[in-house]
N, CA, C and O atoms as CSV, one atom per row, in Angstrom:
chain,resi,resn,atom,element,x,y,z
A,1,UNK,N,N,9.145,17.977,-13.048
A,1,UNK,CA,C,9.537,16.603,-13.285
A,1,UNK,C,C,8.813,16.056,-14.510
A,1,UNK,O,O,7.842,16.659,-14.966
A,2,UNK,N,N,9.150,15.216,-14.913
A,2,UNK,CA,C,8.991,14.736,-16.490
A,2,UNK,C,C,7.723,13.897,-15.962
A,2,UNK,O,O,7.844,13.316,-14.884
A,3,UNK,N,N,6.784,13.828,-16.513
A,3,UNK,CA,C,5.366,13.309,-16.464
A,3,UNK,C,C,5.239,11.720,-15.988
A,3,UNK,O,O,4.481,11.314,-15.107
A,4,UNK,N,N,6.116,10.955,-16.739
A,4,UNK,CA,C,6.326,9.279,-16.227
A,4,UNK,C,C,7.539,9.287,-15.203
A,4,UNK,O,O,7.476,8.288,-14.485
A,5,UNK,N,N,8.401,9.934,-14.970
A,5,UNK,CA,C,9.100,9.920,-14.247
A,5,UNK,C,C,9.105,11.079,-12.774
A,5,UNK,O,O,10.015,11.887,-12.588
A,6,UNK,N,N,8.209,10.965,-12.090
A,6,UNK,CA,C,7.733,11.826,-10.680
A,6,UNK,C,C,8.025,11.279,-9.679
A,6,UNK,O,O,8.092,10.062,-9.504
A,7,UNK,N,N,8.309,12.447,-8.628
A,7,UNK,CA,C,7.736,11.457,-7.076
A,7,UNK,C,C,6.373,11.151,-7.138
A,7,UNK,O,O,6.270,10.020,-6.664
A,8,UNK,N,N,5.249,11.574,-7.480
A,8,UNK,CA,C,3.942,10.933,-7.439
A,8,UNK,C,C,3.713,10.113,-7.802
A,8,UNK,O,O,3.173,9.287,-7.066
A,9,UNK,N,N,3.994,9.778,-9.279
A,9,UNK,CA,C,3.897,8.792,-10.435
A,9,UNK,C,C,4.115,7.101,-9.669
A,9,UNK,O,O,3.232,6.251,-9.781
A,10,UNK,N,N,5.547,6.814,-8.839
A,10,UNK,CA,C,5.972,5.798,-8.127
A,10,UNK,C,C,6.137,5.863,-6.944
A,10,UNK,O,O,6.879,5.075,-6.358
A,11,UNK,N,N,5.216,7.197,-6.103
A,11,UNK,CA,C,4.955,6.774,-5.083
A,11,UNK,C,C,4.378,5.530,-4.306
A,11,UNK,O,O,3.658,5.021,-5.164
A,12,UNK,N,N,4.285,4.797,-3.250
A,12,UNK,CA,C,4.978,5.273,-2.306
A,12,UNK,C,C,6.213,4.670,-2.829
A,12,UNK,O,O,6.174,3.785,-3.684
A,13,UNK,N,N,7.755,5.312,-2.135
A,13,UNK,CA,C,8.711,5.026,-2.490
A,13,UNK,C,C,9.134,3.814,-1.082
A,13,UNK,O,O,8.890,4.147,0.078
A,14,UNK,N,N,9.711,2.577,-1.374
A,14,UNK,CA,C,9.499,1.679,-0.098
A,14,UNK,C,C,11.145,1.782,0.015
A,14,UNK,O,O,11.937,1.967,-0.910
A,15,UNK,N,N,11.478,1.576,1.677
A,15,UNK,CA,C,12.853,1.655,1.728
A,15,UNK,C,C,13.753,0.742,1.103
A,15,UNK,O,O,14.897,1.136,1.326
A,16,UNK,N,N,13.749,-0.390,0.364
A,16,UNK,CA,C,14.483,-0.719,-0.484
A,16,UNK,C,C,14.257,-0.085,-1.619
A,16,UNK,O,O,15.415,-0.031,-2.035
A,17,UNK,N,N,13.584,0.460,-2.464
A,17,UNK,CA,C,13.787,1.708,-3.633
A,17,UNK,C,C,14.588,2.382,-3.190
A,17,UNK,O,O,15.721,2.272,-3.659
A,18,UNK,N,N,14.372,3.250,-2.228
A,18,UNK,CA,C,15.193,4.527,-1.716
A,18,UNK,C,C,16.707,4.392,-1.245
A,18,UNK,O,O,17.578,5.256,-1.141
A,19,UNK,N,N,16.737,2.965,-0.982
A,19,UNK,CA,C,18.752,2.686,-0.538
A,19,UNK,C,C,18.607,2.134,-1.836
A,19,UNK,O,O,19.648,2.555,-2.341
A,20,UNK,N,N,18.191,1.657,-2.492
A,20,UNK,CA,C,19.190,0.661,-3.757
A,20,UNK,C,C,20.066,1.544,-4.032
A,20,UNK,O,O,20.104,2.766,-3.889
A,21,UNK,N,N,21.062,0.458,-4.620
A,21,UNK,CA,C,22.269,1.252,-5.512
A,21,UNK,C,C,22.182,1.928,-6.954
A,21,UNK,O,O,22.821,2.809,-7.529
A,22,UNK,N,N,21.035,1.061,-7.294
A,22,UNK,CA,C,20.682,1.444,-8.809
A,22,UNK,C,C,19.340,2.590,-8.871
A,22,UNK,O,O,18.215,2.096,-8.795
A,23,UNK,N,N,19.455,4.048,-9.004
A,23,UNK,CA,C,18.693,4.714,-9.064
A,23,UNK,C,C,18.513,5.833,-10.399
A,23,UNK,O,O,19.136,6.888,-10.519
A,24,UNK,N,N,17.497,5.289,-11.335
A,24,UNK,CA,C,17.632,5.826,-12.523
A,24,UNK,C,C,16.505,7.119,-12.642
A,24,UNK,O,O,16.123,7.398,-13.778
A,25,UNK,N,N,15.979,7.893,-11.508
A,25,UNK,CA,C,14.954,8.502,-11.715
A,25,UNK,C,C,15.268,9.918,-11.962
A,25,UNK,O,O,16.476,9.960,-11.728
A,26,UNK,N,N,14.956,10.908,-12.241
A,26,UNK,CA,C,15.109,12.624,-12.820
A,26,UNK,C,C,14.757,13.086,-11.204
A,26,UNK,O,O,14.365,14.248,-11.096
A,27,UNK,N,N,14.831,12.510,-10.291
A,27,UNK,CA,C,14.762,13.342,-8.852
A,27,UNK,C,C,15.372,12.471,-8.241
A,27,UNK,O,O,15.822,11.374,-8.572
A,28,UNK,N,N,15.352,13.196,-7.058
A,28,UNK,CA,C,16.821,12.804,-6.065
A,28,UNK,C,C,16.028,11.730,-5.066
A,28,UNK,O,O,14.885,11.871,-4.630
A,29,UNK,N,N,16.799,10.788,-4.857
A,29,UNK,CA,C,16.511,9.637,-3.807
A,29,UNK,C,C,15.799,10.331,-2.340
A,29,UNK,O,O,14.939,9.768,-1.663
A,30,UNK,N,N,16.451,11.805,-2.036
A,30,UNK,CA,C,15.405,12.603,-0.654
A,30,UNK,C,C,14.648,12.588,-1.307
A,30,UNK,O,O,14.177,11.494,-1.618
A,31,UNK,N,N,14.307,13.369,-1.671
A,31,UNK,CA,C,13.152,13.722,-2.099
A,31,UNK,C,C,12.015,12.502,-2.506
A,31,UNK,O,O,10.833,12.840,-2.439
A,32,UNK,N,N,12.307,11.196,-2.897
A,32,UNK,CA,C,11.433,9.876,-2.859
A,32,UNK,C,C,11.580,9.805,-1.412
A,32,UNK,O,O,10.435,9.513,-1.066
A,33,UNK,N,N,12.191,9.881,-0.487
A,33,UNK,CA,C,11.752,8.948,0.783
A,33,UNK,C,C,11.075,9.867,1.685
A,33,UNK,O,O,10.125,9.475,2.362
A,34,UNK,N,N,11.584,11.294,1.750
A,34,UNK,CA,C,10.930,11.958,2.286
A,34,UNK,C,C,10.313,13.288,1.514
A,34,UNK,O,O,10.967,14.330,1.568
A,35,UNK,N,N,9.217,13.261,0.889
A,35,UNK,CA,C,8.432,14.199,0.813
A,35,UNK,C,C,8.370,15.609,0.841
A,35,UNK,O,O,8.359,16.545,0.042
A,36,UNK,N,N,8.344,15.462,1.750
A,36,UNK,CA,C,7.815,17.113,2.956
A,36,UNK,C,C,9.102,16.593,4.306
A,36,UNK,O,O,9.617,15.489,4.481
A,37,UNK,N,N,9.272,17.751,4.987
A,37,UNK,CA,C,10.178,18.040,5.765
A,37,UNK,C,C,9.886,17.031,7.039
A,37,UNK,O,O,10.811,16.435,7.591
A,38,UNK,N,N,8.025,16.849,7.596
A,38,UNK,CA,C,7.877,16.142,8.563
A,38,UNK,C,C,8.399,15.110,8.318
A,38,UNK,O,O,9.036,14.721,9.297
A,39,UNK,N,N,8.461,14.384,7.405
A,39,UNK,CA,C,8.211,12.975,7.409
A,39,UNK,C,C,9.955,12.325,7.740
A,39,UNK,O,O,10.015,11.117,7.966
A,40,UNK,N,N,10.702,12.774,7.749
A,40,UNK,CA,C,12.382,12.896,8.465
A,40,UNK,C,C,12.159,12.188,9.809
A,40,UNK,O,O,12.677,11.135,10.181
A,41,UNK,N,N,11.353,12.912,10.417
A,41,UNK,CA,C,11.099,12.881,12.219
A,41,UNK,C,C,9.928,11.236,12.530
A,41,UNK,O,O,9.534,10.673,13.551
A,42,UNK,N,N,9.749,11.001,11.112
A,42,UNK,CA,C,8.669,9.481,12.076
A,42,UNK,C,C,8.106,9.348,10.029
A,42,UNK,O,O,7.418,10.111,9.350
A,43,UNK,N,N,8.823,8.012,9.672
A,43,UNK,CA,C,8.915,8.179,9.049
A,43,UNK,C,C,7.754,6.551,8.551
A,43,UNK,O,O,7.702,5.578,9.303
A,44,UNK,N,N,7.312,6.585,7.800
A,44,UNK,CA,C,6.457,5.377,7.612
A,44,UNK,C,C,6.585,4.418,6.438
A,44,UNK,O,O,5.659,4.488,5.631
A,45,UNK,N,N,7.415,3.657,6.216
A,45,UNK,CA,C,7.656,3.206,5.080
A,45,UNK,C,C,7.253,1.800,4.195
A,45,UNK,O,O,7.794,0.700,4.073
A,46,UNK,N,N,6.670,2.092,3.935
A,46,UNK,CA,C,5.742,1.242,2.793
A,46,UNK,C,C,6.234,-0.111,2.752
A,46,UNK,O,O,7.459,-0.196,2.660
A,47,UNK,N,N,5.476,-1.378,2.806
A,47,UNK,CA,C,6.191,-2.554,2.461
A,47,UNK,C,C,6.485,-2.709,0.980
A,47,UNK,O,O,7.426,-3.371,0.543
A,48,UNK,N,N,5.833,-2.217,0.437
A,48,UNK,CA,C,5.172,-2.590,-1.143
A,48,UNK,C,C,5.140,-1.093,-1.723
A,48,UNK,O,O,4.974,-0.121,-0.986
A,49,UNK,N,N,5.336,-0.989,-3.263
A,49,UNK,CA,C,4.977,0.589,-4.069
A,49,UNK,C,C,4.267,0.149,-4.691
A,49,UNK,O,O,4.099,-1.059,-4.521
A,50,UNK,N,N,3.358,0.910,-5.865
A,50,UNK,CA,C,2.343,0.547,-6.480
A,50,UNK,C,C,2.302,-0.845,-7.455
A,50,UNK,O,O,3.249,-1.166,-8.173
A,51,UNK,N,N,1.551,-1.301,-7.393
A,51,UNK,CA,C,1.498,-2.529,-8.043
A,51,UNK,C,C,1.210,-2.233,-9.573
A,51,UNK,O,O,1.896,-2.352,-10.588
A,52,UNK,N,N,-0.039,-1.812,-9.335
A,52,UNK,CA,C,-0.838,-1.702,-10.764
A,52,UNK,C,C,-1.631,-0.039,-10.878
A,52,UNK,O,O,-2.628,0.383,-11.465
A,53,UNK,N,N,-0.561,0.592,-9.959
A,53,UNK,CA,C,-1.578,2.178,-10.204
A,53,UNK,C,C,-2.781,2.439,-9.647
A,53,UNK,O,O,-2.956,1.950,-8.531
A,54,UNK,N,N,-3.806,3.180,-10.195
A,54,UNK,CA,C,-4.804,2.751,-9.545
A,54,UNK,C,C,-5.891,1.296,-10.019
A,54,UNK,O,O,-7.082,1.220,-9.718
A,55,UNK,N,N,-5.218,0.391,-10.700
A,55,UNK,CA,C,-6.534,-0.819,-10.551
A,55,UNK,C,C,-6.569,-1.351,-9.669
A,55,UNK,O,O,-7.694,-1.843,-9.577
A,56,UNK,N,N,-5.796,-1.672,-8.606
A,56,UNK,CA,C,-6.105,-2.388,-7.555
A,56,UNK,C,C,-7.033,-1.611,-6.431
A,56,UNK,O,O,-7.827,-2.122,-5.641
A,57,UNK,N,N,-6.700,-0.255,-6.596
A,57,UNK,CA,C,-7.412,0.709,-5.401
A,57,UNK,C,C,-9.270,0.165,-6.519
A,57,UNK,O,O,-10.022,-0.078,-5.574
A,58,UNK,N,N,-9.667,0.056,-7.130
A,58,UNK,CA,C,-10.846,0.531,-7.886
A,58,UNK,C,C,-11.088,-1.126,-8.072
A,58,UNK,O,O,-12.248,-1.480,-8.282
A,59,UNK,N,N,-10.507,-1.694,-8.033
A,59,UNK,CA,C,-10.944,-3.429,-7.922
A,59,UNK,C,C,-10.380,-4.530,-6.990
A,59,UNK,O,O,-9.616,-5.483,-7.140
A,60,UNK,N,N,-11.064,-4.007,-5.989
A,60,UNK,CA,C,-10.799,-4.371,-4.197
A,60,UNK,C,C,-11.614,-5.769,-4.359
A,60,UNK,O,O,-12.698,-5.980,-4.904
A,61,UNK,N,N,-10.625,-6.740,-3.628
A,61,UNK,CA,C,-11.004,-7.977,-3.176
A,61,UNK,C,C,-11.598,-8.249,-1.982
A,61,UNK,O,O,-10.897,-7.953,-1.014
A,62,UNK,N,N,-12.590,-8.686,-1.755
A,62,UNK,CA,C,-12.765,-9.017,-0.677
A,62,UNK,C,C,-12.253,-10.032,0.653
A,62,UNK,O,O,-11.934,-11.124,0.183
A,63,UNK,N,N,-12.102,-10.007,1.957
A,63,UNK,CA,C,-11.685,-11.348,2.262
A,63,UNK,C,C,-12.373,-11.913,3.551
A,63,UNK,O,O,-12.058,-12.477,4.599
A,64,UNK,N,N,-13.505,-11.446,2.890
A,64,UNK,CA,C,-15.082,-12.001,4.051
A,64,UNK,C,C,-15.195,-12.921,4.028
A,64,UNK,O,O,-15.021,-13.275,2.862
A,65,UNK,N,N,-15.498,-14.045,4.873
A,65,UNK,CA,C,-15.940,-15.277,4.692
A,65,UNK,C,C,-17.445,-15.480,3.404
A,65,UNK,O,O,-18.253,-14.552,3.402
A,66,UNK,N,N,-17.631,-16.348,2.685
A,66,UNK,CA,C,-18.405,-16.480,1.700
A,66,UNK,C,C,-19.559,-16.676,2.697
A,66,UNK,O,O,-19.446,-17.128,3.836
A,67,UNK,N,N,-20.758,-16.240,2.053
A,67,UNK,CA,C,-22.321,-15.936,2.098
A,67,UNK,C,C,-22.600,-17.181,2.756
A,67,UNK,O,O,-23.158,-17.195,3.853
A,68,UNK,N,N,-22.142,-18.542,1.978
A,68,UNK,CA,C,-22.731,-19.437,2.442
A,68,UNK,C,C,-22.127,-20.388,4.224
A,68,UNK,O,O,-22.748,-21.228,4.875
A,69,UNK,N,N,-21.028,-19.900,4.437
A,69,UNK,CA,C,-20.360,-19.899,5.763
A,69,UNK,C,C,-21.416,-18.892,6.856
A,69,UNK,O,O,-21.772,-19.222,7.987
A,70,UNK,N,N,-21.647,-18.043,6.380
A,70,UNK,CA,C,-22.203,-17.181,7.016
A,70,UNK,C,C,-24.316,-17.856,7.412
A,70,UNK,O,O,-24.862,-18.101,8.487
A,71,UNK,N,N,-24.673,-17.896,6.465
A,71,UNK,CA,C,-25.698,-18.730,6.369
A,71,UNK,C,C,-26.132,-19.784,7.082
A,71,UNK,O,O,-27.111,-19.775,7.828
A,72,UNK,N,N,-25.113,-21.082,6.769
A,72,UNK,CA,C,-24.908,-22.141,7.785
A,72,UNK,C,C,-24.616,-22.053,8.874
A,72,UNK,O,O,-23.916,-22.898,9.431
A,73,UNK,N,N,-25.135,-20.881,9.525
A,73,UNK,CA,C,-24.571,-20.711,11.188
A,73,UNK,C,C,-26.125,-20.511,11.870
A,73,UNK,O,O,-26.541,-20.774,12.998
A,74,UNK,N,N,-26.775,-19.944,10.705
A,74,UNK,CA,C,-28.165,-20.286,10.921
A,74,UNK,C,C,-28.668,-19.458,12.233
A,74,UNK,O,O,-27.835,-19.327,13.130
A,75,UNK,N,N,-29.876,-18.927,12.407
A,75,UNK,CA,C,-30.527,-18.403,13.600
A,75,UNK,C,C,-29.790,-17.730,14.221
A,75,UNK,O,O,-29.761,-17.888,15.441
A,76,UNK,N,N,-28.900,-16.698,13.562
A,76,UNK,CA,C,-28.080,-15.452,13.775
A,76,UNK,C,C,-27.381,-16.022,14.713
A,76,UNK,O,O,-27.076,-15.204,15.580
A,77,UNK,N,N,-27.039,-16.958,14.890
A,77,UNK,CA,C,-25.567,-17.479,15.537
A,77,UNK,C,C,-24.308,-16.983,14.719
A,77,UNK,O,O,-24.266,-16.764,13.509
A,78,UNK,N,N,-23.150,-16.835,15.777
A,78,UNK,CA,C,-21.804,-15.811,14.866
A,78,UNK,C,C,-21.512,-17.141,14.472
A,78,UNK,O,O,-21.697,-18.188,15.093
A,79,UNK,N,N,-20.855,-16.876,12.942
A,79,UNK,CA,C,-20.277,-17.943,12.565
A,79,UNK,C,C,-18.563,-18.520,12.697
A,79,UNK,O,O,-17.975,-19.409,12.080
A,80,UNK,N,N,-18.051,-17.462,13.915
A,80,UNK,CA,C,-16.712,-17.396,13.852
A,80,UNK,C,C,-16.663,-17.361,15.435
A,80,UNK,O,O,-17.547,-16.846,16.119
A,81,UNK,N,N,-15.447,-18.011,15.969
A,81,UNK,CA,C,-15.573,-18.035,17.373
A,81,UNK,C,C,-14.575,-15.877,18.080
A,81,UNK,O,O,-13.513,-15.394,17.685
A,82,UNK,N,N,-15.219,-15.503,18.742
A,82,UNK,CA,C,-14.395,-14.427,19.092
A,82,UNK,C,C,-14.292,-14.585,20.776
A,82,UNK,O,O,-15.238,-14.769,21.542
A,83,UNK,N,N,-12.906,-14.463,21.106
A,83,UNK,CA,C,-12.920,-14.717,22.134
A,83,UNK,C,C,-13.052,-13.749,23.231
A,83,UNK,O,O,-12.931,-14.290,24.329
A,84,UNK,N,N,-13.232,-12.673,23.265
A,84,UNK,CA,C,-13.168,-11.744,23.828
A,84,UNK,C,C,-14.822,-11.558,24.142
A,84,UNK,O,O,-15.223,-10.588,24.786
């Protein structure tokens, strides 16, 4: 397969890629949705395909409550109610 145009390259392939009508890629629409032979039988399909490649994997957001939430709970009290 041509280097910018792979199944790897735009993996994961999400099930609206794989039904659209408009498919301009040098490999076949199977072969984007399913892989390997298992993946037919239980199949897992992506909400989302890559955004930005790998920058988002390598510049992860956090979504912890900030330091100072945590702080103001003071004398190791949880700062979040859990109900369990």
């Amino acid at each position: 397969w041509p280097r910018e145009d792979n199944p790897l390259k735009h993996a994961p392939h999400t099930a609206r890629a794989a039904s659209a009508d408009d498919w301009a890629h040098a490999y076949p629409r199977s072969l984007a949705a399913y892989p390997v032979p298992s993946l037919a039988q239980a199949k897992y399909w992506s909400p989302v395909g890559r955004i930005d490649n790998v920058y988002g994997d390598r510049h992860l957001f956090c979504t912890c409550p900030p330091l100072a939430a945590v702080s103001a709970a003071g004398g190791g009290e949880r700062p979040f109610h859990n109900p369990e």
